[in-house]
C-alpha positions as CSV (number, residue, x, y, z in Angstrom):
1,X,0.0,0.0,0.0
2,X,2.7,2.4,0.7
3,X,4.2,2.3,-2.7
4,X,0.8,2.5,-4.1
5,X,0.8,5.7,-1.8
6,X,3.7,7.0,-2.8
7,X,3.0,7.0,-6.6
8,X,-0.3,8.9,-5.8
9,X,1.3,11.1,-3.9
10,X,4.0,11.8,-7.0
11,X,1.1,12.2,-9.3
12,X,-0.7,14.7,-7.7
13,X,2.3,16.8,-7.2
14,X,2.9,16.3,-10.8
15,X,-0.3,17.2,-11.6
16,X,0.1,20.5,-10.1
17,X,3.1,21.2,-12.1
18,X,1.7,19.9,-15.5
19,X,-2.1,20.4,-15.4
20,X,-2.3,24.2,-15.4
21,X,0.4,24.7,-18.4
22,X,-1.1,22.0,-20.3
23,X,-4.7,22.6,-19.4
24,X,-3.6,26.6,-20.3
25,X,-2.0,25.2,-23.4
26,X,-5.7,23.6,-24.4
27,X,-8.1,26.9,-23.2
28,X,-5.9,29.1,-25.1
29,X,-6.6,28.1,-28.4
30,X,-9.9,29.9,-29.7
31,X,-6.7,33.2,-28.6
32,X,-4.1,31.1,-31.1
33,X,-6.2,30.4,-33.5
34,X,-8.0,34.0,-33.7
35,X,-5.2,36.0,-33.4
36,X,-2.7,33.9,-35.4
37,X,-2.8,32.7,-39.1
38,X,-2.4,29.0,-40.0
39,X,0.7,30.1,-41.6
40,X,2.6,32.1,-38.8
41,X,0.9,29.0,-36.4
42,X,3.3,26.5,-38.7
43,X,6.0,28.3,-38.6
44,X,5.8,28.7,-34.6
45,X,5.8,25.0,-34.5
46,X,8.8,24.4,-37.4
47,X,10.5,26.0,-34.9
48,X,9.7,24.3,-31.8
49,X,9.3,20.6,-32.9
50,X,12.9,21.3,-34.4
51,X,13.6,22.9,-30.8
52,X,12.4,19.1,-29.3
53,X,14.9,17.1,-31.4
54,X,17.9,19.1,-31.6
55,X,17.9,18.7,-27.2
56,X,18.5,15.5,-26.7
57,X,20.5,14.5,-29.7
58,X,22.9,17.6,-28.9
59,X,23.2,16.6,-25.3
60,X,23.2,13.1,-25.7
61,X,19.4,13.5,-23.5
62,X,22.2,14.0,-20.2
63,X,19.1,15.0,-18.3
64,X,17.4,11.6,-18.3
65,X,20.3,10.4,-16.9
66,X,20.8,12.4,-14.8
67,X,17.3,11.9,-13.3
68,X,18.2,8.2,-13.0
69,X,21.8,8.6,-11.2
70,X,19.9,11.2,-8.9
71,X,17.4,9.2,-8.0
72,X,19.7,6.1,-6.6
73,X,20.1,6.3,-2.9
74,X,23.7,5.3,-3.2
75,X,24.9,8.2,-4.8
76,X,27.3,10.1,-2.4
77,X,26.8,14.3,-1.9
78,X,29.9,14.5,-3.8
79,X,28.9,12.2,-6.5
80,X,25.4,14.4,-7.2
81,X,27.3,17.3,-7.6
82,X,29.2,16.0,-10.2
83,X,26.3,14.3,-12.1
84,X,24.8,17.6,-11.9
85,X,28.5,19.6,-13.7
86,X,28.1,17.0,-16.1
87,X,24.8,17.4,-17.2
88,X,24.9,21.3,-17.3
89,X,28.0,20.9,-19.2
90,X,26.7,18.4,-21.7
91,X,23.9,21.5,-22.1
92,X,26.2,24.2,-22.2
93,X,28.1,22.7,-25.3
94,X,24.5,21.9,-26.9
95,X,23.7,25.5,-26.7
96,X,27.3,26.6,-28.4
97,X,26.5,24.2,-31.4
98,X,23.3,25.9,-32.2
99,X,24.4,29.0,-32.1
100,X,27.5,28.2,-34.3
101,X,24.3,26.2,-36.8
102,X,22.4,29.3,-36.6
103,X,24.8,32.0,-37.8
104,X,26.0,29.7,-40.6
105,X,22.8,29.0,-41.4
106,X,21.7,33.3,-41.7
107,X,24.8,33.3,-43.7
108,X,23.8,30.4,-46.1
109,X,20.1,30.8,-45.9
110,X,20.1,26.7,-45.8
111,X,16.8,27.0,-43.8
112,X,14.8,29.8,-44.5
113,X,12.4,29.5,-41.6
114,X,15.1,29.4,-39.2
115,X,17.0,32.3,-40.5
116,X,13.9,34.1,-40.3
117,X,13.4,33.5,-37.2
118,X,17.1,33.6,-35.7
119,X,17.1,35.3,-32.4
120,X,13.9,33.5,-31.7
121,X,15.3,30.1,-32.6
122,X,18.8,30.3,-30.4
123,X,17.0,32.1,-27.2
124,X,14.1,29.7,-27.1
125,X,16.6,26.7,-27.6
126,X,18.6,28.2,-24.6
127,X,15.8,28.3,-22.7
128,X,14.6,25.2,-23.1
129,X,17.4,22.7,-22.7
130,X,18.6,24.6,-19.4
131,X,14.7,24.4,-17.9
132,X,14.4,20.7,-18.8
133,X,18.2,19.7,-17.8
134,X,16.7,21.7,-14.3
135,X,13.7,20.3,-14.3
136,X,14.8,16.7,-14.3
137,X,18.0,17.4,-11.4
138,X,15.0,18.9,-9.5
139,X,13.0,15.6,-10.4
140,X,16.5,13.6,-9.3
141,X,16.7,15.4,-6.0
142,X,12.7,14.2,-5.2
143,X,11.6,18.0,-4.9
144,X,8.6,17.5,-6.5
145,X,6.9,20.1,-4.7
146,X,8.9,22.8,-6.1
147,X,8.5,21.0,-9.2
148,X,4.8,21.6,-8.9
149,X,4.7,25.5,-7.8
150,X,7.0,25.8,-11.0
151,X,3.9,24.1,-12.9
152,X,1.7,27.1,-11.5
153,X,4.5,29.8,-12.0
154,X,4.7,29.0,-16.1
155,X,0.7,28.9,-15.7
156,X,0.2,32.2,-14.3
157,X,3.0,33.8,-16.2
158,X,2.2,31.8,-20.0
159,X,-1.2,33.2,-19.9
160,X,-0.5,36.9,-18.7
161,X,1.9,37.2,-21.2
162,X,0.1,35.6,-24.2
163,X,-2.7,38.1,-23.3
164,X,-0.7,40.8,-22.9
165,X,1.2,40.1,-26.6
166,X,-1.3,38.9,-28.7
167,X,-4.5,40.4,-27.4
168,X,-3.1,44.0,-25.7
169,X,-0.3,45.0,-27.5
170,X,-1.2,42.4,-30.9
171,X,2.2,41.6,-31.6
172,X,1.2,38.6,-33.6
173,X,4.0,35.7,-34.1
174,X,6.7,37.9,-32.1
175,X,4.0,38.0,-29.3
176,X,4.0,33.8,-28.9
177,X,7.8,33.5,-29.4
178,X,8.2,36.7,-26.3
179,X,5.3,34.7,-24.1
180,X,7.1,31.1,-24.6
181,X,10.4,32.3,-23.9
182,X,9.7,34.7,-20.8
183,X,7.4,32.2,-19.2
184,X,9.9,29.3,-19.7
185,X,12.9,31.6,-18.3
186,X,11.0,32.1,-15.3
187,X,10.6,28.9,-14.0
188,X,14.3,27.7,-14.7
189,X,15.4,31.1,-12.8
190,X,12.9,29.7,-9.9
191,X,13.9,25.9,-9.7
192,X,17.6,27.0,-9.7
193,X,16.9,29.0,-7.0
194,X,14.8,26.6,-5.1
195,X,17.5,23.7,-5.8
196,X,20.3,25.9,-5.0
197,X,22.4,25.1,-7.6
198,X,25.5,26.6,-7.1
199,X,26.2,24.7,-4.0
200,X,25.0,21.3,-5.5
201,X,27.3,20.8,-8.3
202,X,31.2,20.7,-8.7
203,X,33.4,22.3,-10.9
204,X,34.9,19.3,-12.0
205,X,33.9,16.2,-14.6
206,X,34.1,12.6,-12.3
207,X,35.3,10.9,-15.8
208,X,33.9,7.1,-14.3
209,X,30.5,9.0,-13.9
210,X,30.2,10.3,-17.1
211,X,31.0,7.1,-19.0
212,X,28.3,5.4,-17.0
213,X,25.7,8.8,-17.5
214,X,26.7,8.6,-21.4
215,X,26.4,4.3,-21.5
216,X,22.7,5.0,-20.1
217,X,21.8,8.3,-21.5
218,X,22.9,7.0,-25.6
219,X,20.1,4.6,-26.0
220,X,17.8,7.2,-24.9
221,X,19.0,9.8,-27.3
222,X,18.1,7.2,-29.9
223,X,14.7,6.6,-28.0
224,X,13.9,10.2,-28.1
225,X,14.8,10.9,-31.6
226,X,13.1,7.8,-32.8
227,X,10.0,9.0,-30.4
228,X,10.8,12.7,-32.2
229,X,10.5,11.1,-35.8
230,X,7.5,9.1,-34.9
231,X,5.6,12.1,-32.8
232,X,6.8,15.2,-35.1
233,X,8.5,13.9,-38.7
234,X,4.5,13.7,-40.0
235,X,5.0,17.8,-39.5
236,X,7.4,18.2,-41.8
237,X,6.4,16.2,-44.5
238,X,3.0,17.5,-44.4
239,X,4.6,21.2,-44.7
240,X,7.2,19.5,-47.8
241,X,4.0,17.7,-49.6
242,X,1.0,19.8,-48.5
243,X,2.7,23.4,-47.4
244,X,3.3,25.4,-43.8
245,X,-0.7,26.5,-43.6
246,X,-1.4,22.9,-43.7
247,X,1.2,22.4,-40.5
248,X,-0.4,24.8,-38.8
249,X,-4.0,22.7,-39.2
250,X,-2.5,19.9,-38.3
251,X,-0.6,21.2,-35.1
252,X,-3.7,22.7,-33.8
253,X,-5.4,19.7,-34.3
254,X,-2.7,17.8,-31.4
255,X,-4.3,20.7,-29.0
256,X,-7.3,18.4,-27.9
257,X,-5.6,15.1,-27.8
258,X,-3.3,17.3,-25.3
259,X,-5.8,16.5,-22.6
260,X,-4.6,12.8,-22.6
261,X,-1.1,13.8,-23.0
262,X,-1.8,15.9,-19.5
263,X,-2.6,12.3,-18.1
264,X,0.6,10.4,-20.2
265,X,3.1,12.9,-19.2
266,X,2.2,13.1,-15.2
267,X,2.1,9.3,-14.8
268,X,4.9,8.4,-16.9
269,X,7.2,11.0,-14.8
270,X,6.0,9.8,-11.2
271,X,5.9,6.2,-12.9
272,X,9.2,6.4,-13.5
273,X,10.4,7.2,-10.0
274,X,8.0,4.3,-8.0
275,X,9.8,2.1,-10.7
276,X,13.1,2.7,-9.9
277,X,12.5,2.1,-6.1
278,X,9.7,-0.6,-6.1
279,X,11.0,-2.6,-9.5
280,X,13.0,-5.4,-7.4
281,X,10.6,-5.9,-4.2
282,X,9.1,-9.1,-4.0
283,X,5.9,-7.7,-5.4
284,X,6.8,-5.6,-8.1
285,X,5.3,-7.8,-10.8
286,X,1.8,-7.5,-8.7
287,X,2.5,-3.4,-8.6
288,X,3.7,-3.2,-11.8
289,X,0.2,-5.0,-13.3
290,X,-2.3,-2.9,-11.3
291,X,-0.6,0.2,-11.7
292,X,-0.9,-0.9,-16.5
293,X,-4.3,-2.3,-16.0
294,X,-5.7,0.5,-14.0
295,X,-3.8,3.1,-16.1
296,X,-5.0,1.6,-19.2
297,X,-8.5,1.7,-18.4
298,X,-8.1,5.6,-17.9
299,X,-6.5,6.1,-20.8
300,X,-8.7,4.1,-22.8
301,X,-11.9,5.8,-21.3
302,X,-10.3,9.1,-21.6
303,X,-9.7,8.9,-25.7
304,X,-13.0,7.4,-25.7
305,X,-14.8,10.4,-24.4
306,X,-12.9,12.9,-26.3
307,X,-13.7,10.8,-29.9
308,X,-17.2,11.4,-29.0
309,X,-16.6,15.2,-28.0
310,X,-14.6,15.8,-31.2
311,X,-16.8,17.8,-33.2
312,X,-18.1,19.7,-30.1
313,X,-14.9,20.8,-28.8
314,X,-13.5,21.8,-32.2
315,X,-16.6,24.2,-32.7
316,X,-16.0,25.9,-29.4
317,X,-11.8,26.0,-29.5
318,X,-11.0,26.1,-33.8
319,X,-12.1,29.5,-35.1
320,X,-11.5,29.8,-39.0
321,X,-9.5,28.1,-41.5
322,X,-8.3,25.4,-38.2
323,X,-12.4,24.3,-37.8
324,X,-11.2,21.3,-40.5
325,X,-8.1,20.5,-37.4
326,X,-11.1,17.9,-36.0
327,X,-10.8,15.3,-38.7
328,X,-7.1,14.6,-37.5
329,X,-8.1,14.2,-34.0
330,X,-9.4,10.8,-33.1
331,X,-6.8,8.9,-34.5
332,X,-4.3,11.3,-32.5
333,X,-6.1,10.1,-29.7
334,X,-5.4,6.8,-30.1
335,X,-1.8,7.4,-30.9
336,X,-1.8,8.8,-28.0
337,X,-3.3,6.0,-25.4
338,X,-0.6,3.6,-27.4
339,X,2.2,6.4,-26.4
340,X,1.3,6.3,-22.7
341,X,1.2,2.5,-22.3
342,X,4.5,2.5,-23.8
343,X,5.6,4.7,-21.5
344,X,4.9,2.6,-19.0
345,X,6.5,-0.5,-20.2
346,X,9.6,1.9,-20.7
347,X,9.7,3.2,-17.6
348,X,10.6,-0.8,-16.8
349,X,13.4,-0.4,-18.7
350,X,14.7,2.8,-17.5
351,X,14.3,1.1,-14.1
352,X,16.8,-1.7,-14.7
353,X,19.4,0.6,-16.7
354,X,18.4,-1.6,-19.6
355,X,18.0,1.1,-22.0
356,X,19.0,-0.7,-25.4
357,X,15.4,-2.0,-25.7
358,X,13.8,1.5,-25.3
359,X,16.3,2.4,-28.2
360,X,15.6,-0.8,-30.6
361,X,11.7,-0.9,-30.2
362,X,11.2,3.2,-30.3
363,X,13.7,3.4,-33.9
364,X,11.3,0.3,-35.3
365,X,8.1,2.7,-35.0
366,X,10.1,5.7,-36.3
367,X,11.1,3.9,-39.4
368,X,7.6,2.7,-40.0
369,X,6.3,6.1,-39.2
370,X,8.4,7.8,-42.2
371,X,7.3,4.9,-44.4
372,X,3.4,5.4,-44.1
373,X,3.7,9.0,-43.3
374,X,5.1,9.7,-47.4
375,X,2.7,6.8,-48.4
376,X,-0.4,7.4,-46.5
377,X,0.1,11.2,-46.9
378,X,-0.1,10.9,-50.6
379,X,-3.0,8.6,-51.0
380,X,-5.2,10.2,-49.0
381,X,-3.8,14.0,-47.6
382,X,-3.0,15.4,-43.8
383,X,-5.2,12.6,-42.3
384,X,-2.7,10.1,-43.5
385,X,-0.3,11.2,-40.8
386,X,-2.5,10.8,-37.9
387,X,-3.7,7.5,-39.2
388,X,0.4,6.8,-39.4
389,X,1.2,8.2,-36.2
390,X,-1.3,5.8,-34.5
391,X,0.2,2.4,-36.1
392,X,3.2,3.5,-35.2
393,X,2.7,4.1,-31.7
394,X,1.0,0.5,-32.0
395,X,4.0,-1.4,-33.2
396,X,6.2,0.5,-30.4
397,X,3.7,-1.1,-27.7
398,X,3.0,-4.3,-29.3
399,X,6.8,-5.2,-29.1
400,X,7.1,-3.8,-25.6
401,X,4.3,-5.3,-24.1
402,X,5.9,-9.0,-25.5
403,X,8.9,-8.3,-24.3
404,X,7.9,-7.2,-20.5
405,X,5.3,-10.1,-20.8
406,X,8.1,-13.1,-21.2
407,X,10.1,-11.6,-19.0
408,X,8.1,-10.8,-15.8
409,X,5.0,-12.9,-16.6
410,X,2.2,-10.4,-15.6
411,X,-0.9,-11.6,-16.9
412,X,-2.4,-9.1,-18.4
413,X,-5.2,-9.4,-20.0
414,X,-4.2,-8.5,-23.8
415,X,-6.9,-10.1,-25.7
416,X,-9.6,-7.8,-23.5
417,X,-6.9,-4.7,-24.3
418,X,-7.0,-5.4,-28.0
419,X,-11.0,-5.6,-28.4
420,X,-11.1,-1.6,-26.5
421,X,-8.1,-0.6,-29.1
422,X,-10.5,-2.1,-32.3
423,X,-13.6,-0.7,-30.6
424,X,-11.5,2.8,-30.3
425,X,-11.0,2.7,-34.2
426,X,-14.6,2.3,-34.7
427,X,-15.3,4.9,-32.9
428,X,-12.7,6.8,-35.2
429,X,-14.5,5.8,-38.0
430,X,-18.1,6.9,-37.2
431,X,-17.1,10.3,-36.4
432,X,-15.4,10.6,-39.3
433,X,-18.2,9.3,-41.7
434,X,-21.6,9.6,-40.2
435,X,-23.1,13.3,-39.7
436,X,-24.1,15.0,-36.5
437,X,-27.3,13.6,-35.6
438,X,-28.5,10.9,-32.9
439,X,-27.8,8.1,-34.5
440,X,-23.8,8.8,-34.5
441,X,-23.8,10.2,-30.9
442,X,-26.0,7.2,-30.1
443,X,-24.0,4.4,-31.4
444,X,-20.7,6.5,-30.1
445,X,-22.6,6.0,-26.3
446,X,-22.9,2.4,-27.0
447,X,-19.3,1.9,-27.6
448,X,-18.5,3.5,-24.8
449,X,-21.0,2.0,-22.6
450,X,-19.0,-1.3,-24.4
451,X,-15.5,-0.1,-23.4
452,X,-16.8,0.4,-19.7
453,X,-18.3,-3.3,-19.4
454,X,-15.0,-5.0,-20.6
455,X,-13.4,-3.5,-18.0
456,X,-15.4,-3.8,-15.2
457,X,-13.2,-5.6,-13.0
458,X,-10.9,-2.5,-12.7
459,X,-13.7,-0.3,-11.2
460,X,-15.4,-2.5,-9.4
461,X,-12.1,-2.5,-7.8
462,X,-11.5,1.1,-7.8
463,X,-14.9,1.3,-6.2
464,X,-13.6,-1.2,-3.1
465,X,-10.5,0.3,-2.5
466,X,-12.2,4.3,-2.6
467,X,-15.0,2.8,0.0
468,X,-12.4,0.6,1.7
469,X,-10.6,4.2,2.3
470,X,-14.2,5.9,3.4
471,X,-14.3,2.8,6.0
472,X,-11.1,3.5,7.4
């Protein structure tokens, strides 16, 4: 019970620090989307997609190693410190490289959109490796709480400052770069304060440390760029094939499904620290099982709902030309639900130190994503990249969820799992085909109803432990 505890415990901290940025992120769209064209909306996120892969290829992704070395309870004082040199020096050197990139680059004009957008491109890439190389020594340290008042800082400050740029002063594109930027500064300039970081890290590199921090952290780099090419490469083939204005469409249209990646990102990040400690108890496989099944079901119910909301919520959040965003959405969703399961399973890996497998199974999806992406793209337009997106995802789970099956026998039940992912693409389908009238939003109820029965043993056991607690 008290590692069931504890994870509850990380998760609502987490939530804190994720729900109100993300949740901000979602409410602030009908402002995105009303004061921004579909164009300067695309280029926004050319710029910040690019942002995502360049950080942990440049730095090796240091910071998820980091996180892991922190987290071991055998790590001396002295030996934090110098994980914690090493990974803002691993950072430091990313920075320098994209700044050397970028001036060649307004020299050569080799990337238009960049060079356009140069300042922009090397602050908010400054800004961003040093709050998430932070963010995870913070999450290392088990200071969640000041993890989660950062979470409300960015909150308060993102929407004060998108307000003030786009709606007050209407400052367009420049507006959402200054808002992102500021807001991100702030709550690296607040966790290093909190975490004291000048006294928690040397001035030296422990070279035995590094070598293990860089034998962990390089099958991660791979994992995140294959995650990056399976998650973002559909962007930029949909602006080479279809244009930037079609980007833009297609970015706004991940803005709902962000509502599940609130849920995927908070559980994932405490899941990954009740791994580490709990993975080798005598009942971690039991642990380990409730914690899938359970999340699962959440995640499963959650996309399930928001298929059926599509069309609702894209009529209250897409003004304009983004309106047609909604027929990319459901099958985002399920890419989605197949993203955070993996997670999961991954967070297994990361556990052990066996990171290889993250590496091998994430590059498989990537590779098939690129492949249906060009071909799926052409045959039948933007759709074709959510649709690729999502069997992507699959394959990544489907070979993870073998793998963690043979090796710690858990039982789950995967037959049951894989008639709620088929009844999930029906769902899909009927939104996508039928027209707004009772009989779709009648036959989406059923399906849900459906999805509920099939896994009624996770809430009638939800239900016992929540009046078990009343009892008590």
């Amino acid at each position: 019970m008290k590692k069931y505890l504890e994870l509850l415990k990380n998760i609502g901290i987490l939530t804190l620090s994720n729900f109100g940025s993300k949740i901000l992120s979602f409410l602030l769209v009908p402002l995105y989307t009303a004061m921004l064209s579909a164009e300067e909306y695309g280029n926004f996120d050319f710029i910040n997609v690019t942002i995502s892969l360049l950080i942990p290829l440049l730095t090796l992704n240091i910071s998820e190693a980091a996180l892991r070395f922190l987290l071991d309870s055998k790590r001396t004082e002295d030996e934090k410190k110098d994980i914690t040199y090493i990974t803002f020096r691993y950072a430091l050197i990313s920075i320098a490289i994209v700044t050397m990139f970028s001036v060649i680059n307004y020299i050569f004009n080799f990337i238009p959109i960049l060079k356009d957008n140069f300042i922009f491109f090397i602050i908010f890439y400054l800004v961003s490796v040093m709050y998430q190389v932070i963010q995870n020594i913070t999450r290392g340290y088990d200071k969640l709480f000041d993890i989660a008042v950062a979470g409300i800082i960015n909150s308060i400050s993102m929407i004060t400052l998108n307000i003030l740029f786009l709606l007050v002063f209407k400052i367009g594109l420049t507006g959402y770069f200054l808002a992102n930027i500021i807001s991100t500064g702030i709550v690296t300039i607040y966790l290093s304060f909190k975490l004291r970081i000048s006294k928690n890290i040397n001035n030296k590199t422990n070279k035995i440390i590094e070598k293990e921090m860089i034998q962990y952290s390089k099958p991660l780099m791979l994992n995140s760029t294959a995650w990056w090419i399976t998650n973002i490469s559909d962007r930029y083939i949909i602006t080479f094939m279809c244009g930037i204005a079609a980007n833009g469409i297609y970015s706004v249209a991940y803005k709902i499904p962000s509502i599940l990646s609130i849920i995927q990102n908070i559980v994932n990040q405490a899941w990954t620290i009740s791994a580490v400690k709990n993975i080798n108890d005598d009942s971690g496989n039991k642990f380990v099982r409730n914690v899938y099944s359970f999340y699962n079901f959440i995640m499963v119910a959650g996309c399930s709902s928001l298929i059926i909301l599509t069309k609702i919520l894209a009529k209250m959040l897409y003004n304009n030309e983004f309106y047609s965003a909604w027929k990319y959405m459901p099958f985002l969703l399920i890419s989605i639900v197949f993203g955070a399961l993996s997670g999961v399973l991954g967070g297994i890996f990361s556990a052990e130190k066996n990171t290889k497998i993250l590496g091998y199974t994430t590059i498989g999806g990537a590779i098939i994503n690129i492949i249906l992406n060009f071909i799926l793209i052409g045959k039948v337009g933007v759709i074709g990249a959510a649709i690729a997106t999502a069997i992507s995802y699959f394959v990544v789970w489907a070979i993870r969820i073998i793998v963690v099956q043979r090796k710690y026998k858990l039982k789950l039940n995967v037959k049951r799992d894989i008639i709620a992912y088929i009844t999930l693409i029906v769902q899909s389908l009927i939104i996508l085909t039928l027209k707004d009238n009772f009989v779709m939003y009648g036959t989406e109820m059923i399906l849900f109803v459906f999805l509920l029965l099939l896994f009624y043993k996770e809430i009638i056991n939800f239900i016992k432990n929540k009046l078990l607690k009343i009892k008590k």
